[in-house]
C-alpha positions in Angstrom: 146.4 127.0 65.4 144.2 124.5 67.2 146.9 121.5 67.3 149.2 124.2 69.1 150.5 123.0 72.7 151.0 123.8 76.2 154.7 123.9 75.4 154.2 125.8 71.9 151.9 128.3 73.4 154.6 129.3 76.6 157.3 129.2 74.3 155.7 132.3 71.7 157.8 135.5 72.9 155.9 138.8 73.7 156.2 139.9 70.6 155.0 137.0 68.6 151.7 137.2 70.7 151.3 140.7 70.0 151.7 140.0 66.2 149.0 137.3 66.0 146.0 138.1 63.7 143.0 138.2 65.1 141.8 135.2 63.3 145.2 133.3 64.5 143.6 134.5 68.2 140.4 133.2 67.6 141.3 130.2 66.6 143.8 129.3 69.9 141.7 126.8 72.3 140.5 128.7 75.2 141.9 125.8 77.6 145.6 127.0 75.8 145.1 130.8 76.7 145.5 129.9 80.3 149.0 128.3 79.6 150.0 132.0 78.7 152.5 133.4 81.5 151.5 136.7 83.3 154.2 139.1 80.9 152.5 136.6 77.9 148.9 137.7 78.7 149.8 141.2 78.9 151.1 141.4 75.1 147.2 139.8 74.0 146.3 143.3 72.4 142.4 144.2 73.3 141.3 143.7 69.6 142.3 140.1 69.8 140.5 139.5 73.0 137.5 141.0 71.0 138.1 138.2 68.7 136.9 135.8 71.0 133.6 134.3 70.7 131.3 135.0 73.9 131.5 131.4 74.3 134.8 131.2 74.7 135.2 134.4 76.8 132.5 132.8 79.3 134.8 129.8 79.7 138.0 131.9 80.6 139.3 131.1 83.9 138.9 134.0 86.3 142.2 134.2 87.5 143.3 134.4 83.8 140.8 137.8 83.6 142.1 138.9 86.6 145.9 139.2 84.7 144.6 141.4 82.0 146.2 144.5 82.6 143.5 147.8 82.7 144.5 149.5 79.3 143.3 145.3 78.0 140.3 145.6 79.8 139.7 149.4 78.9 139.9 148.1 74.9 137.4 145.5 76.1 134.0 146.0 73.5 130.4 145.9 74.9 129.9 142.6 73.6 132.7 141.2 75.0 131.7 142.8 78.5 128.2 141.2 77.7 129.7 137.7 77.5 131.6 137.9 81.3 129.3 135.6 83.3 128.5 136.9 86.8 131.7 134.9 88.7 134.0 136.6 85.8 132.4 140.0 86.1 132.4 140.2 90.2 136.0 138.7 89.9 137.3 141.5 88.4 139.5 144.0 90.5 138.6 147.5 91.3 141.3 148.7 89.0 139.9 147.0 85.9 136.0 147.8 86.3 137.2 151.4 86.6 139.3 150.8 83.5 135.7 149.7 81.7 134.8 152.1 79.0 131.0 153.8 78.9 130.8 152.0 75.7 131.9 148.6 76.8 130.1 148.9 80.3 126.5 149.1 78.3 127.3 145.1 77.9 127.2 144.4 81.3 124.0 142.9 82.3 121.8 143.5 85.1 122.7 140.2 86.6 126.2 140.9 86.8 125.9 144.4 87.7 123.8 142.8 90.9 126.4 139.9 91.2 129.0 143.3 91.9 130.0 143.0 95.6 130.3 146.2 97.1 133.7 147.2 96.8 133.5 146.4 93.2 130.6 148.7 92.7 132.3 151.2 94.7 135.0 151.3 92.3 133.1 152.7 89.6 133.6 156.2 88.7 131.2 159.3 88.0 131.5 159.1 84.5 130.8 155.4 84.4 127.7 155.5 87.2 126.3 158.8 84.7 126.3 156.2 81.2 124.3 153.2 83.3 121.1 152.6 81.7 117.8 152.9 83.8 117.8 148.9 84.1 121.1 149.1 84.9 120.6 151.1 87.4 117.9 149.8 88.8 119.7 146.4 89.5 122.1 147.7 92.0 121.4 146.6 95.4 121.0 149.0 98.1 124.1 148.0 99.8 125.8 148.5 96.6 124.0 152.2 96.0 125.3 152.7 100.0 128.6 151.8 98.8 129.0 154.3 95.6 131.9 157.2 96.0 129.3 160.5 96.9 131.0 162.0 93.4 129.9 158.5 91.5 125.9 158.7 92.9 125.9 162.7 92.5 126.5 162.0 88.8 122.9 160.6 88.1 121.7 161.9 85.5 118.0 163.1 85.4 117.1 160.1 82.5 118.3 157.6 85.1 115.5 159.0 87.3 112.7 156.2 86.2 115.8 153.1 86.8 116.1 154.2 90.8 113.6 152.0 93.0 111.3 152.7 95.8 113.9 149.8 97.4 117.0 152.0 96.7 115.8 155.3 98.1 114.5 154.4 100.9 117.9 152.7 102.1 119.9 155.4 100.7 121.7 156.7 103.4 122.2 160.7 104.5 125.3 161.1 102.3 124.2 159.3 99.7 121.2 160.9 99.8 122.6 164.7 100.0 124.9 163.7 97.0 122.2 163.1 94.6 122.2 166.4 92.2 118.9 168.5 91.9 118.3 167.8 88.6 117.7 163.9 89.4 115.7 165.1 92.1 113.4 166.7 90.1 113.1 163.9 87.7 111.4 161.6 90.4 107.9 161.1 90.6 105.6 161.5 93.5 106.0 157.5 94.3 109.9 157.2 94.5 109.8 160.8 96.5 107.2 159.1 98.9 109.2 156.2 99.4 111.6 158.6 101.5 111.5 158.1 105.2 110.9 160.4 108.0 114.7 160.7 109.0 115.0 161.0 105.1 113.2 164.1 104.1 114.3 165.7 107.4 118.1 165.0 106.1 117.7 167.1 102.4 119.5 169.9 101.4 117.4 172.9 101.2 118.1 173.0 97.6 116.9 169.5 97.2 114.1 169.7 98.5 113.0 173.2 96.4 114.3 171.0 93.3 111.2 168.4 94.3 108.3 169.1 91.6 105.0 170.1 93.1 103.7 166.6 92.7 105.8 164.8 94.5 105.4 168.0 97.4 101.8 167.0 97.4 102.4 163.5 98.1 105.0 163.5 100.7 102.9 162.0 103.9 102.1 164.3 107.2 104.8 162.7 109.2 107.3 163.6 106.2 105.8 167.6 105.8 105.9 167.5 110.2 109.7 166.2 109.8 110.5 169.3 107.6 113.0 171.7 109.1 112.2 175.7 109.3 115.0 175.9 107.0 113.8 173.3 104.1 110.3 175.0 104.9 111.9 178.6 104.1 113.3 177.5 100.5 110.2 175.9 99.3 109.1 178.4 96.2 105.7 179.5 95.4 104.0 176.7 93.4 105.8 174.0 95.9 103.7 175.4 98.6 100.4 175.9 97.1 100.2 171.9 96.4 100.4 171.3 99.5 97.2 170.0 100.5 95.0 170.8 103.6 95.8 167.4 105.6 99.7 168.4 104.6 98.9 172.3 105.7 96.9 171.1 109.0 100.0 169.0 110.6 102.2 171.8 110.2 103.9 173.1 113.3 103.2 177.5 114.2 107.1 177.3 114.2 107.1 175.2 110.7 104.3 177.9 109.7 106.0 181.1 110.4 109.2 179.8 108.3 107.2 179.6 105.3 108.3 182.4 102.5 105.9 185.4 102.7 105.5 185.2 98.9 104.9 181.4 99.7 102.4 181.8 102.2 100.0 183.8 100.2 99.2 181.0 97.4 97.5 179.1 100.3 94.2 178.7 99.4 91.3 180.6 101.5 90.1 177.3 102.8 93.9 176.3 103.8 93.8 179.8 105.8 90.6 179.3 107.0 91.5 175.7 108.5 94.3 176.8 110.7 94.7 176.6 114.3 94.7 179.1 116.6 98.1 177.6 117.3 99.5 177.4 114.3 98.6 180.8 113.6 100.4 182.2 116.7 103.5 181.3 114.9 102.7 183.9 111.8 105.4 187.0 111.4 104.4 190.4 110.6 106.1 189.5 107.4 103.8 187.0 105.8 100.7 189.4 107.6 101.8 191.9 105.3 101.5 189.6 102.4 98.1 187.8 102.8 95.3 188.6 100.6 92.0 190.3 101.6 90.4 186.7 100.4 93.0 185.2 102.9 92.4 187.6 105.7 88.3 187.6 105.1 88.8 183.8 105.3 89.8 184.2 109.4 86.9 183.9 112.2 87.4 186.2 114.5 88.9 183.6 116.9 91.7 182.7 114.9 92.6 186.4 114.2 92.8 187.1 118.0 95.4 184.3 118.0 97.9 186.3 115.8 100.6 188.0 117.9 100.5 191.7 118.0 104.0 191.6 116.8 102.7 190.0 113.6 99.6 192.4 113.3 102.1 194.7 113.0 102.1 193.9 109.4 98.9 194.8 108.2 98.4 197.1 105.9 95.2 199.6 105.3 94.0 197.9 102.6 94.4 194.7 104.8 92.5 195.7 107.6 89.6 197.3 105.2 88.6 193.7 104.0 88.7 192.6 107.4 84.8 191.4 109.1 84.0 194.2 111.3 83.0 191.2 113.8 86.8 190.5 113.1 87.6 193.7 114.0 85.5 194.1 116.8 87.0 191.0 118.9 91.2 192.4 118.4 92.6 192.7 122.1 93.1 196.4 123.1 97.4 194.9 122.5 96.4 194.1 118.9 95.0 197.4 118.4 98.0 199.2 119.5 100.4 197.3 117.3 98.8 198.1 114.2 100.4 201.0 112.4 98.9 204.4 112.1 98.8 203.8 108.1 96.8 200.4 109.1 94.8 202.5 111.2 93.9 205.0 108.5 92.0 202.3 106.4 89.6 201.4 109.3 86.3 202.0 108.2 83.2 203.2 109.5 81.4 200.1 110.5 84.8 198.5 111.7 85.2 201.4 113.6 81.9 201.5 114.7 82.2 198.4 116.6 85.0 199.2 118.6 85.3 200.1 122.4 86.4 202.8 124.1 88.5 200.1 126.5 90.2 198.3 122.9 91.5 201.9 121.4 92.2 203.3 125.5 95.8 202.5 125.0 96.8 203.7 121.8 97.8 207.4 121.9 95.2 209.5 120.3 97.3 211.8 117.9 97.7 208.2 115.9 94.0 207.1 115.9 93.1 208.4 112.7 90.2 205.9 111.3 89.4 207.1 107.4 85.4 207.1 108.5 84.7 207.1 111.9 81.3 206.2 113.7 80.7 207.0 117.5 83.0 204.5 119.3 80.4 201.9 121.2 80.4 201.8 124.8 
């Protein structure tokens, strides 16, 4: 087949082309296989292509790839895919690298996958984006990752986690971003989760952000935790909250504090508790009052308990207000005092009661004062 020429090779009808063995294919001179016409081409079947060596598919002129029709380059193997070199692979139209099987697009390197221009990378579907491997992933540029379909990027799987960079997230842009799945969120570690910006972290779905594991919570910087919505803040679970760490607790906001769970609220630690501001503690609801532990409560100087509302004192219970200091106790407003329930009330005991005033309890109706053990009010 090698003394075949130019004429020989355009004179072979459709049909004889699609009847050649593959070891007649393989032997044809690559410089003959551009002779073919554009209907010639078309009748190569994908096996024969296959039967190329990679040296020979490397030397194929582009525009001669750029004829193969997408069920050819759909039957194109990995090795094959492997053997493209960068100006083959990012000369390629849209059509065909969508046409790319998951099995043949494992050949494609990580140069070429980087040599992509945008549009090309664009092209690729979900299903192909979900079978990169981690290396290939990791070689897209960010202007490439930018340029993915939201359905292609929100199709990363969890495994492909490790292949995203620090480079890639932190140029992702808000719909890119809020089209990554959960599960993939999950899968990244505390460094690739730090590498989000301010703008970032402010810009996640509440959903994503619950899907963040507690270590990568913990490391998310001050300015990140300060750029947190109220409603991010409301769906972080449980264990989310309870890694945050003091520094993270301390540049909280009262109105970022009072959007906190109350489930969530309780699993801050007594020293967390005891390290807030008067400020931030102004911003507490009766709600999460109701669920802090005696250790929590115990853990509040008297200064920082006068700086809860009334409204959220509100939400004490009896049991609450037993474990609280009597100093506590002794410096609530007369307004605090009158917002606490009569059930709160009946689990005063003596000593708190004790070292009340006459002027704190003047303006709660007496029917309702009804402290379990009460000593003569002081003076």
């Amino acid at each position: 087949m090698l003394a075949l020429t130019t004429t020989q090779v355009q004179g072979f009808s459709t049909a004889a082309i699609a009847s050649i063995s593959t070891t007649q294919f393989g032997d044809i001179a690559t410089t003959l296989l551009g002779e073919l016409s554009a209907t010639q081409l078309k009748s190569v079947t994908a096996t024969n292509l296959n039967s190329l060596t990679t040296t020979a598919i490397a030397a194929l002129d582009t525009t001669l790839l750029a004829g193969l029709a997408v069920n050819q380059v759909a039957g194109l193997s990995a090795t094959s895919i492997g053997a493209l070199t960068t100006t083959q692979a990012s000369g390629l139209a849209n059509t065909q690298l969508a046409a790319i099987t998951t099995a043949g697009l494992t050949g494609l390197t990580t140069t070429n996958v980087a040599a992509l221009t945008t549009a090309r990378a664009g092209a690729l579907t979900a299903v192909q984006l979900g079978s990169l491997s981690t290396d290939q992933v990791g070689a897209l540029t960010t202007d490439q990752a930018n340029g993915l379909t939201a359905a292609a990027i929100g199709a990363l799987k969890s495994t492909q986690a490790a292949g995203l960079t620090t480079t890639q997230l932190s140029a992702l842009d808000t719909t890119h971003l809020q089209a990554l799945n959960t599960t993939l969120l999950g899968a990244l570690d505390a460094t690739q989760v730090d590498s989000f910006t301010e703008t970032q972290v402010a810009s996640l779905k509440t959903t994503q952000l619950n899907a963040l594991s507690a270590a990568a919570i913990t490391d998310l910087s001050t300015t990140d935790v300060g750029a947190l919505t109220t409603g991010q803040l409301s769906g972080l679970n449980a264990t989310q909250v309870e890694r945050l760490t003091s520094t993270q607790v301390g540049s909280l906001t009262s109105t970022q504090l009072g959007a906190i769970s109350p489930a969530a609220l309780a699993t801050f630690s007594t020293d967390d508790i005891g390290a807030l501001s008067t400020t931030q503690l102004a911003g507490v609801t009766a709600a999460q009052v109701t669920k802090l532990t005696t250790g929590q409560l115990s853990s509040l100087t008297s200064t920082q308990f006068a700086a809860i509302t009334s409204t959220a004192l509100a939400g004490l219970t009896a049991l609450q207000l037993k474990g609280v200091a009597t100093d506590t106790v002794a410096a609530l407003g007369t307004d605090q005092l009158n917002a606490l329930t009569n059930v709160a009330i009946g689990g005063i005991t003596a000593d708190q009661s004790g070292s009340l005033t006459t002027t704190q309890i003047s303006g709660r109706p007496k029917p309702s004062w009804r402290p379990s053990a009460q000593r003569p009010l002081a003076g």
